[in-house]
C-alpha positions in Angstrom: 177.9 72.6 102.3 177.2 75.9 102.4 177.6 76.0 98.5 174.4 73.6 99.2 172.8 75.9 101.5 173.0 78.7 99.3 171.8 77.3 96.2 168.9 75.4 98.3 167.8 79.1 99.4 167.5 80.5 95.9 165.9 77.4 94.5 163.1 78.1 97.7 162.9 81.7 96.7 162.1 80.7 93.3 159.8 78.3 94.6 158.1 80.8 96.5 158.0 83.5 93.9 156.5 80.9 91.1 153.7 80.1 93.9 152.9 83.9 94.6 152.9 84.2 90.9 150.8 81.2 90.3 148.0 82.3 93.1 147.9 85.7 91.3 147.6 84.1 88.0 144.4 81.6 89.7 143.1 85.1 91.2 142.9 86.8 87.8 141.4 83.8 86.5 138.9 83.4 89.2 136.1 85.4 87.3 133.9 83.2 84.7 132.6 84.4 81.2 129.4 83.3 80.1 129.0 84.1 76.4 125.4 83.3 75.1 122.4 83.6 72.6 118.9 82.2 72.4 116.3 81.9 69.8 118.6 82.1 66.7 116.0 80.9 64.5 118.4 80.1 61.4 119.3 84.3 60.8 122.8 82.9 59.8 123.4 85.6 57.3 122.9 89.6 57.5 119.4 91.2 57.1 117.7 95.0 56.7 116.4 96.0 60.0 115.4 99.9 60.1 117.0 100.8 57.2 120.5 98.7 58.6 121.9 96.0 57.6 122.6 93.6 60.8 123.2 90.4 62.3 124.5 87.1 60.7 126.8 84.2 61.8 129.7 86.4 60.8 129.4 89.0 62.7 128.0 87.1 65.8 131.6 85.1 65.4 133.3 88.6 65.5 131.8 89.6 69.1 132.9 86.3 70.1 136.1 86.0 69.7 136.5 90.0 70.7 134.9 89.0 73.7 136.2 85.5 74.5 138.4 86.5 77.5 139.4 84.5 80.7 137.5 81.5 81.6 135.3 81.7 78.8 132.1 79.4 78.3 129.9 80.1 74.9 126.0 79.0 75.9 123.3 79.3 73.6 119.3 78.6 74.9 117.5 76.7 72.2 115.0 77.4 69.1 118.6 77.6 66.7 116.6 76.5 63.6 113.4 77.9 62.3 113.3 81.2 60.8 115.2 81.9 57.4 115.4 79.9 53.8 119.0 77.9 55.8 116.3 76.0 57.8 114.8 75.0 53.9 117.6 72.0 54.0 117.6 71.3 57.2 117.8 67.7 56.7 120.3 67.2 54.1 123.0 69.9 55.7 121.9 71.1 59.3 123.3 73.9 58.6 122.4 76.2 62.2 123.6 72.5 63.9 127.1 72.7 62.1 127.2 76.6 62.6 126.8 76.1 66.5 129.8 74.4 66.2 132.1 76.6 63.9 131.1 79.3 65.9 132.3 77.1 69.2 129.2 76.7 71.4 130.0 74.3 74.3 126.2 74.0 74.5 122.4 74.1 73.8 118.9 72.7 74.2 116.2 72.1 72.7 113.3 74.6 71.5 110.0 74.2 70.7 110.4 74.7 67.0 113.2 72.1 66.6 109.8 69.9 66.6 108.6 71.7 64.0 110.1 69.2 61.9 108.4 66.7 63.6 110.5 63.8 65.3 111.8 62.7 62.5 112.8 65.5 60.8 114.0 66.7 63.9 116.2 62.6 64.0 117.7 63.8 60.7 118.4 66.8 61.1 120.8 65.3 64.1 122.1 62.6 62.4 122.8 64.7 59.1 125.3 67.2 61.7 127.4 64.1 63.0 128.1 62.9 60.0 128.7 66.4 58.4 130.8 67.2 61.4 132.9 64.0 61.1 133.4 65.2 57.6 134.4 68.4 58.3 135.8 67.9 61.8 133.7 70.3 63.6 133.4 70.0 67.2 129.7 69.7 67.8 128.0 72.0 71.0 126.5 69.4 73.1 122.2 68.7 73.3 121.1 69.1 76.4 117.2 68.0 77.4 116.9 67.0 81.3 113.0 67.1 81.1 111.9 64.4 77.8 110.9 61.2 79.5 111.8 59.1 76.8 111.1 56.1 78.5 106.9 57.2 78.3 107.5 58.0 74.7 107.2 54.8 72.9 105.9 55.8 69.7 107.8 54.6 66.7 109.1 58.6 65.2 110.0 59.1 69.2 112.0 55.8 69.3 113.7 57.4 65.9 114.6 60.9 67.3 115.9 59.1 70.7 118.2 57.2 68.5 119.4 60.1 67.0 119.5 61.9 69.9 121.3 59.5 71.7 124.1 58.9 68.5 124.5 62.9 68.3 125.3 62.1 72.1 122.5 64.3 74.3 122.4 63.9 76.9 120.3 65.9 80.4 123.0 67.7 81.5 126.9 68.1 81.2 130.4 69.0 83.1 132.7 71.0 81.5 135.7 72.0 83.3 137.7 74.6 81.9 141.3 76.4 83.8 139.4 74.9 87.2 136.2 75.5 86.9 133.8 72.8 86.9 130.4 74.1 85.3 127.3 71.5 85.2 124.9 72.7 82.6 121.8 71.5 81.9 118.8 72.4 79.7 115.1 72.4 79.9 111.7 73.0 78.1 108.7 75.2 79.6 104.8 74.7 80.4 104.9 77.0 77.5 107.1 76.2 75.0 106.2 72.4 74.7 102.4 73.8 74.4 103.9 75.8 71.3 105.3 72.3 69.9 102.2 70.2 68.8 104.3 68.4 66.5 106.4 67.0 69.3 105.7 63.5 69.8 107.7 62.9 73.2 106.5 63.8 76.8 107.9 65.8 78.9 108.2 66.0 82.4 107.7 69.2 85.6 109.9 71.7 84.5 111.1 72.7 87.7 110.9 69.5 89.3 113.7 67.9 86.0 115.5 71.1 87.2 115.7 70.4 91.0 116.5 66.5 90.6 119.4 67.9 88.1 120.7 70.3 90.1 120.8 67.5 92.9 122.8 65.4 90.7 125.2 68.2 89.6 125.9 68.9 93.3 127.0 65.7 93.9 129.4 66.0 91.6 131.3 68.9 93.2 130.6 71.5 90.4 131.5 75.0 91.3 128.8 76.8 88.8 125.2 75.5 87.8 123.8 77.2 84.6 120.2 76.2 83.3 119.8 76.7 79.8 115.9 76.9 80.0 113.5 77.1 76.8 110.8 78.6 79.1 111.0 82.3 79.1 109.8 85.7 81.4 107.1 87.9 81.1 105.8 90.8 82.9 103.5 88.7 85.2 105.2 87.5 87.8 103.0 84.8 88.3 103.6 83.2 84.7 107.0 84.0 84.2 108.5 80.6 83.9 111.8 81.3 84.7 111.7 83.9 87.6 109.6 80.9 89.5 112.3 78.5 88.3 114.7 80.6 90.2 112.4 80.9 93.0 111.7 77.3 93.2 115.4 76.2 92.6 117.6 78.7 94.2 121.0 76.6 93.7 120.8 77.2 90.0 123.4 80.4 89.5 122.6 81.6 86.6 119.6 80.8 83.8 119.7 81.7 80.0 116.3 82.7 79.3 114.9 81.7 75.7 111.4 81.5 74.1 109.9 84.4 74.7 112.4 86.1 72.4 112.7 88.7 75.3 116.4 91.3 75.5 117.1 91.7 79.7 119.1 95.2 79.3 120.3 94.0 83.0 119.6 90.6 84.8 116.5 89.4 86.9 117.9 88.6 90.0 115.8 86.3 92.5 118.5 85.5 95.5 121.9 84.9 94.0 120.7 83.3 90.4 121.0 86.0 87.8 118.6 85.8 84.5 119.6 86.5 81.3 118.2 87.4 77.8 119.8 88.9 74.9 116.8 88.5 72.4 116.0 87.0 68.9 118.0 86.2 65.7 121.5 86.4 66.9 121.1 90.6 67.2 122.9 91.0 70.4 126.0 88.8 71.8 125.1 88.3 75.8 127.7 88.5 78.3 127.7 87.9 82.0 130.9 88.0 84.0 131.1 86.6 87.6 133.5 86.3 90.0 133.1 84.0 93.4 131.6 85.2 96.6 131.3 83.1 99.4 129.7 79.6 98.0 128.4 81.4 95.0 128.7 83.6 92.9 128.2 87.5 92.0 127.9 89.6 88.5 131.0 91.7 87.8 129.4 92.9 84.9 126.9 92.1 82.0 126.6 93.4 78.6 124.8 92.9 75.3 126.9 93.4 72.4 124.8 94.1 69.4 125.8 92.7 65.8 125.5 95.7 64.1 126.4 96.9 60.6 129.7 98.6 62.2 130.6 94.4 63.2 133.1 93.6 60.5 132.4 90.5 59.6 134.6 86.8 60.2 135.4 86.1 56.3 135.7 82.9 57.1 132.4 82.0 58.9 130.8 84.3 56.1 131.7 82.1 53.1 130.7 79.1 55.4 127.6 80.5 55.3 127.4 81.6 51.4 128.3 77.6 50.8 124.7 76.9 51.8 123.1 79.0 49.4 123.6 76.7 46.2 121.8 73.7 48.5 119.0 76.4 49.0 118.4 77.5 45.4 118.8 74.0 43.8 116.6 72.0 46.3 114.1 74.4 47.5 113.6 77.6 45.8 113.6 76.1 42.4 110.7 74.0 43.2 108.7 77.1 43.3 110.5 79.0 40.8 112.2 81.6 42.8 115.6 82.3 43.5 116.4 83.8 47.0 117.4 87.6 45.8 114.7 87.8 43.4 113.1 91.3 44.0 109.5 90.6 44.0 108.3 94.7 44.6 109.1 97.2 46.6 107.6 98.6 49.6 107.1 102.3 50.5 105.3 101.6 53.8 106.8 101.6 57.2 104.7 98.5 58.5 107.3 98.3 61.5 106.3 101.8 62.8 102.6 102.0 62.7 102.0 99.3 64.8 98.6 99.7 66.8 98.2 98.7 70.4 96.3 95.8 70.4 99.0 94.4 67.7 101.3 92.0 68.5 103.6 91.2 65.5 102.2 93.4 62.9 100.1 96.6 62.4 96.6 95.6 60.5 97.6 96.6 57.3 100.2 93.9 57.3 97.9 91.8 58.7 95.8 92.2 56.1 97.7 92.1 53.4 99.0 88.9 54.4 95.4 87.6 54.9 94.3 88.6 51.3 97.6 86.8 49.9 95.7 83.3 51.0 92.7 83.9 49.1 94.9 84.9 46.1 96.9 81.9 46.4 94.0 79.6 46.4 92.3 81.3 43.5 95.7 80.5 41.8 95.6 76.9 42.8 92.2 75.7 41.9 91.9 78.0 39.1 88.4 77.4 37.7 87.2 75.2 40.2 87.8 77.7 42.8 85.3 77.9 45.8 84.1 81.1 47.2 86.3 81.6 50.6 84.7 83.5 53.5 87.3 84.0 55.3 91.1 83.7 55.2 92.4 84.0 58.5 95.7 85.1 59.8 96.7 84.6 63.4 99.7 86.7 64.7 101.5 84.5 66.3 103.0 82.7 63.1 104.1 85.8 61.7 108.1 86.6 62.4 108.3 89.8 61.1 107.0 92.7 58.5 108.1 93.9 54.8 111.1 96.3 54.7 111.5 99.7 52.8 112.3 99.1 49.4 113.2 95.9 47.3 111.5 92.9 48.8 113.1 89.7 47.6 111.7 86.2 48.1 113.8 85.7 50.9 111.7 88.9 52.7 108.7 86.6 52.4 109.8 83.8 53.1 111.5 85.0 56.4 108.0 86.2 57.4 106.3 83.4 56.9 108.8 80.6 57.7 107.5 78.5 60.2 106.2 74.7 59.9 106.5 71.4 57.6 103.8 70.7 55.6 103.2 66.3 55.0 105.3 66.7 52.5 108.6 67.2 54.3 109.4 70.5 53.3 109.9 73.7 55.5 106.9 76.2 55.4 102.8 75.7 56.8 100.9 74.7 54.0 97.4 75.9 53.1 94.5 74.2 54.9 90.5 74.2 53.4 88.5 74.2 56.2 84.4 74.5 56.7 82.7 76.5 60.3 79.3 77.4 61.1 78.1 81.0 61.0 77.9 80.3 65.0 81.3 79.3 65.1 82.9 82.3 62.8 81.3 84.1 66.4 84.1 82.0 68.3 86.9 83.1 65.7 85.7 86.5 66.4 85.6 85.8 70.0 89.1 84.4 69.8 91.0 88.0 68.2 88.4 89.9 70.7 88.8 88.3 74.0 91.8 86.0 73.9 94.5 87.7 72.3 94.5 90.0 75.2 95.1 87.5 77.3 96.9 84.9 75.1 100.1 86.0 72.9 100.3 84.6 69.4 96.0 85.5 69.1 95.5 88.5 67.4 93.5 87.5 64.1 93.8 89.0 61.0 91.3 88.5 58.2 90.4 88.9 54.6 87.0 87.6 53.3 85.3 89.1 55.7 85.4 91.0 59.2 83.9 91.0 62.5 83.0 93.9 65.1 83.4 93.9 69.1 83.4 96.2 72.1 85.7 95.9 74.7 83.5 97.5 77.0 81.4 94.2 77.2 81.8 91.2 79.5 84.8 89.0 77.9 83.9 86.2 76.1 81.0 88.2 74.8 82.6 91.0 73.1 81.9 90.0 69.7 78.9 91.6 68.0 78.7 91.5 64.3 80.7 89.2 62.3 80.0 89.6 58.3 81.1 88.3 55.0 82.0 90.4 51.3 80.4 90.0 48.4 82.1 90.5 45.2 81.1 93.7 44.9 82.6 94.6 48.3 78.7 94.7 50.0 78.3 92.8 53.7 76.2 90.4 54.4 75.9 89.1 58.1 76.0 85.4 58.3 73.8 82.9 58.9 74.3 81.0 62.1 73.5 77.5 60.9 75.2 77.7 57.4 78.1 76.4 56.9 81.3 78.5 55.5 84.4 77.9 53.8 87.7 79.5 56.2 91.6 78.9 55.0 94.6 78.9 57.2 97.6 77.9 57.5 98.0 74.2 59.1 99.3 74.9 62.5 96.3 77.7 63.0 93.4 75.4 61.5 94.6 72.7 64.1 94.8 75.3 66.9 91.5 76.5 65.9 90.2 73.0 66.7 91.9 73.4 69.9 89.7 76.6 70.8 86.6 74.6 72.2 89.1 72.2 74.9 91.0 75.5 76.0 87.7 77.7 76.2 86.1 74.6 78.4 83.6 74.7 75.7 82.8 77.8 76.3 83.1 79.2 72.4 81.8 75.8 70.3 84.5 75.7 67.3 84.9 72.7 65.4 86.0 72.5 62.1 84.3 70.3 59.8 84.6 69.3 55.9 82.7 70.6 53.0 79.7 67.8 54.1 79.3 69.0 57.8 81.8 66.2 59.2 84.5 66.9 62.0 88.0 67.2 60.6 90.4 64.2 62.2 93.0 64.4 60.0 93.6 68.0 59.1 96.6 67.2 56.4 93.8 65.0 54.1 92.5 69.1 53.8 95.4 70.5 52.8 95.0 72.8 49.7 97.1 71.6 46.3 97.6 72.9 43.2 97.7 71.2 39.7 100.3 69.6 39.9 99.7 68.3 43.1 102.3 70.3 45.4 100.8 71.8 48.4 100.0 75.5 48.7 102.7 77.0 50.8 101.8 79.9 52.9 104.6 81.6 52.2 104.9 81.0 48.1 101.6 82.3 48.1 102.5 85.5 49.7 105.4 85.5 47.6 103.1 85.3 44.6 100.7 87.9 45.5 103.5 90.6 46.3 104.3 89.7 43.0 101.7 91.4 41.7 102.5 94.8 42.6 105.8 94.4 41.4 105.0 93.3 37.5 107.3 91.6 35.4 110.5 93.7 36.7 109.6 93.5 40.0 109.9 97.4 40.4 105.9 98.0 41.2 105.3 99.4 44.9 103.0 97.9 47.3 99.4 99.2 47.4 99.4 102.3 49.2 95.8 101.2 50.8 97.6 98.6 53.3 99.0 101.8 55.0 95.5 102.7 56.5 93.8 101.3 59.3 91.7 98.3 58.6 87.8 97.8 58.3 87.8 93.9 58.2 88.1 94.4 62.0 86.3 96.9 64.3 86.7 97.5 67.7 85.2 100.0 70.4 85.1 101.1 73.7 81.4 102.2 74.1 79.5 101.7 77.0 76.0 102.6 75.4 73.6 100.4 77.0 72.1 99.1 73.4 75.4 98.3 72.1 76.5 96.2 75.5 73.2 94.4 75.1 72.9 94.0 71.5 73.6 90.9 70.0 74.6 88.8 72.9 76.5 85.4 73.4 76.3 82.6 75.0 77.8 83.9 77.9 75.7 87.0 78.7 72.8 84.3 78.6 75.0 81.9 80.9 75.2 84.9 83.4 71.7 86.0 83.2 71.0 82.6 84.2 73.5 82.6 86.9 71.8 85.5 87.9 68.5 84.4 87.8 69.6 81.8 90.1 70.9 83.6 93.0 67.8 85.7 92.8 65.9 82.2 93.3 67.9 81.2 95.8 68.4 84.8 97.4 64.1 84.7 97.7 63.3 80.9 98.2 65.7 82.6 101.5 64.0 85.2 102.1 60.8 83.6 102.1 61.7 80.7 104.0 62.8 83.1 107.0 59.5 84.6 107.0 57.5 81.5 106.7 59.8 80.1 110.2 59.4 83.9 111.6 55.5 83.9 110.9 55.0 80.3 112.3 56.8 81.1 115.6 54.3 84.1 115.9 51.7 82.0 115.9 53.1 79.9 118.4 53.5 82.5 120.9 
């Protein structure tokens, strides 16, 4: 018996020591890791940044397996494709689908520029990654959407993406429960971002209201953490930053992962105990956040952003992952334009990325307009000798994605620049679009880069053709005060208000041109028309083609023209004049009564009358008082 006793004591102390240890153990493991990216945009291989080489799946896969410690959850905020020549077989591989998984993401969402695709590129792309993932037995991250009402989006290409959405198994939100912690993640799109996705033909619901009827659903479920991956963004007004008043409005949500506006949070925004989190565009920086539990929620330990930089040795494995997908690259989309991705088209000697001017967003106006005369080149190409005079070629900044590096510049350079869109033929890249404005309405354009762009990100208009002055000093809306067109021999001649003028852009900017008179409350009168005066319904029966019938792509036009600085080898240097300032557009700040007078728009007139009017009403007042003042007078 006592025998018994003895050995029933030690097996207690035993007992008691493995539970100490255990609650230790559970202590130490208390804290949650949140690994996460955003706005990927396809950058799955290494590029020149600065004069460094950075960036790439490889390296990204690197940080995260150095940094996968703990409780470890791997989040990533939308807008994965789009961006580089992998998003050029979208389709037929889904390559940035398939590398979400290799890399082990537990989860994303949706971006805007998955739509850029359309739905049913968008379908295949999804389909294409089960099946390549059954294939290859890749674990796929999940899709999370909790604001597409896909019961109100009975179209026949929604019904198709909805099946593939549903068969690559999205869902609104997940739980994933990982060494005890139950996290419910969900993901949504922004006001914003679903404005930036034309193509898309689903609706979407409140924002904030999908995320507080979520968040109510993952509550019941007992979750211990609720993370938002939200495709809305911040920016430095309080009052449009989408996702500091999602935190606002929905305070249960403990942490947000803050894509779209391609913003890098060097420490979270904090509204009450939710943390927001950015690590910026193209897979650059690895974000971490680290939180451990206090009280009912939770609080940052500590938060970093890791950047994938050249001194990142790269995974091997994820790297020839990545080189697999060149071959599909080359031999179903390069060679149909007769490039090959490393091809050295020139070099560049100008550092576009450091004389950026303030009122540039993406680009300095060199680049701007060396890009703009690249459209009138391309089109001369095209229709050879039955080319038509263009006026203007215009270049809005929010489609371009970045600027030429020092040195060689390969075909990959410019095709990186210029990657966005799907032309009607299903392949990546905006095709060319022939459109015809007034002389009054080349006013609006100018209108647009002088008064909007301020005010609007993605505005600022670069031009070749022609040009356009304004003064900022004027009332907006109104700032615009010569707008002109080049002859051949480089002389101006002002345009004609009534005549009608040929303008090319690519075919997300010609539709959002058409869009100028709704969002201006027809204020600036734009609507683009064909070569006989009629309004433009279908802008793809405008889309430029060459000889063979392919459609002019932006960005193989661009290609093209760098092309010839380079010559034959390739080894020919950009012209130097795209270093200087530009004299297509002209701004000032002068407050010289004849200049804020002189040529004025339909608003100054709107406000004269406005004026005029109060003055009526201001003496039919006056007048009236002293009429009832000089009859009661009488009286007495």
């Amino acid at each position: 018996m006592k025998k018994y006793n003895k050995f029933f004591c030690l097996l207690m102390s035993f007992v008691l020591l493995f539970s100490l240890t255990c609650t230790v153990m559970a202590a130490d493991s208390d804290s949650v890791n949140i690994l996460f990216t955003h706005d990927f945009h396809s950058h799955m291989d290494q590029w020149t940044e600065n004069g460094s080489v950075i960036g790439g799946a490889a390296r990204l896969k690197t940080l995260i397996d150095k940094n996968t410690v703990g409780t470890t959850f791997l989040l990533d905020g939308g807008d994965f494709s789009m961006g580089t020549l992998y998003q050029a077989v979208f389709e037929t591989q889904a390559s940035e689908l398939l590398m979400l998984g290799y890399l082990g993401f537990d989860a994303t969402t949706i971006g805007n520029h998955e739509f850029d695709y359309r739905s049913e590129g968008f379908a295949n792309m999804l389909n294409t990654a089960v099946e390549k993932a059954g294939e290859k037995e890749v674990d796929l991250p999940e899709l999370l959407s909790a604001n597409i009402d896909w019961d109100s989006s009975t179209d026949e290409s929604s019904r198709i993406l909805h099946e593939a959405y549903k068969n690559f198994g999205g869902k609104e939100y997940t739980i994933i429960e990982r060494d005890g912690v139950k996290m419910g993640i969900f993901g949504i799109m922004g006001i914003d971002s679903q404005a930036c996705a034309p193509l898309a033909t689903v609706t979407f619901t409140d924002y904030v209201q999908a995320a507080k009827d979520t968040v109510a659903e993952l509550q019941a479920e007992n979750v211990d953490m609720i993370v938002c991956l939200s495709h809305s963004g911040t920016w430095d007004d309080p009052e449009k930053s989408e996702d500091e008043i999602l935190a606002q409005a929905v305070p249960e949500i403990d942490v947000i992962i803050s894509a779209h506006t391609h913003t890098r949070l060097d420490k979270p925004i904090v509204h009450g105990n939710t943390y927001i989190v950015s690590c910026g565009e193209y897979g650059k920086y690895l974000g971490q956040i680290v939180l451990e539990p206090d009280g009912d929620r939770w609080k940052m330990e500590s938060y970093d952003l890791h950047a994938t930089s050249s001194d990142v040795e790269q995974n091997n494995e994820i790297q020839s992952i990545v080189d697999a997908y060149k071959p599909f690259i080359a031999e179903d989309y390069l060679s149909l334009y007769g490039l090959t991705a490393d091809q050295v088209l020139c070099t560049n000697n100008i550092d576009f990325a450091s004389t950026q001017l303030p009122d540039s967003e993406a680009v300095n106006w060199g680049m701007g307009d060396l890009m703009a005369d690249s459209i009138i080149h391309a089109v001369k190409e095209a229709e050879g000798e039955n080319y038509e005079d263009i006026a203007m070629a215009i270049v809005p900044s929010g489609i371009v994605r970045g600027v030429l590096p020092i040195g060689d510049v390969t075909a990959s350079d410019a095709f990186n620049i210029l990657s966005l869109g799907i032309g009607e033929d299903g392949l990546t890249g905006y095709p060319l679009v022939s459109i015809y404005l007034t002389g009054a309405e080349l006013i609006s354009v100018a209108e647009v880069d002088a008064s909007v762009s301020g005010l609007m990100g993605g505005t600022k208009l670069y031009v070749s053709g022609g040009g356009w002055s304004y003064n900022n000093s004027r009332l907006i809306l109104n700032r615009a005060t010569d707008v002109w067109t080049y002859g051949d021999d480089g002389s101006t001649e002002v345009i004609q208000k009534d005549k009608l003028y040929r303008v090319v852009a690519d075919l997300y900017s010609s539709q959002m041109l058409g869009a100028v008179k709704s969002k201006s409350f027809g204020l600036l009168t734009l609507e683009p028309k064909d070569a006989d005066g009629n309004p433009i319904t279908d802008y793809a029966a405008h889309i430029i083609h060459d000889k063979n019938g392919n459609e002019v792509k932006q960005w193989v036009g661009f290609a093209s023209f760098l092309q010839t600085f380079g010559g034959d080898d390739g080894t020919g240097a950009v012209d130097a004049k795209y270093e200087m300032p530009s004299s297509n557009i002209i701004s000032s700040e002068s407050r010289n009564p004849v200049e804020l007078l002189r040529n004025p728009g339909k608003i100054f007139w709107l406000l004269c009358g406005v004026i005029l009017l109060l003055l009526a009403i201001i003496s039919a007042i006056v007048l009236t008082v002293r009429y009832i003042v000089k009859k009661k007078r009488k009286k007495i």
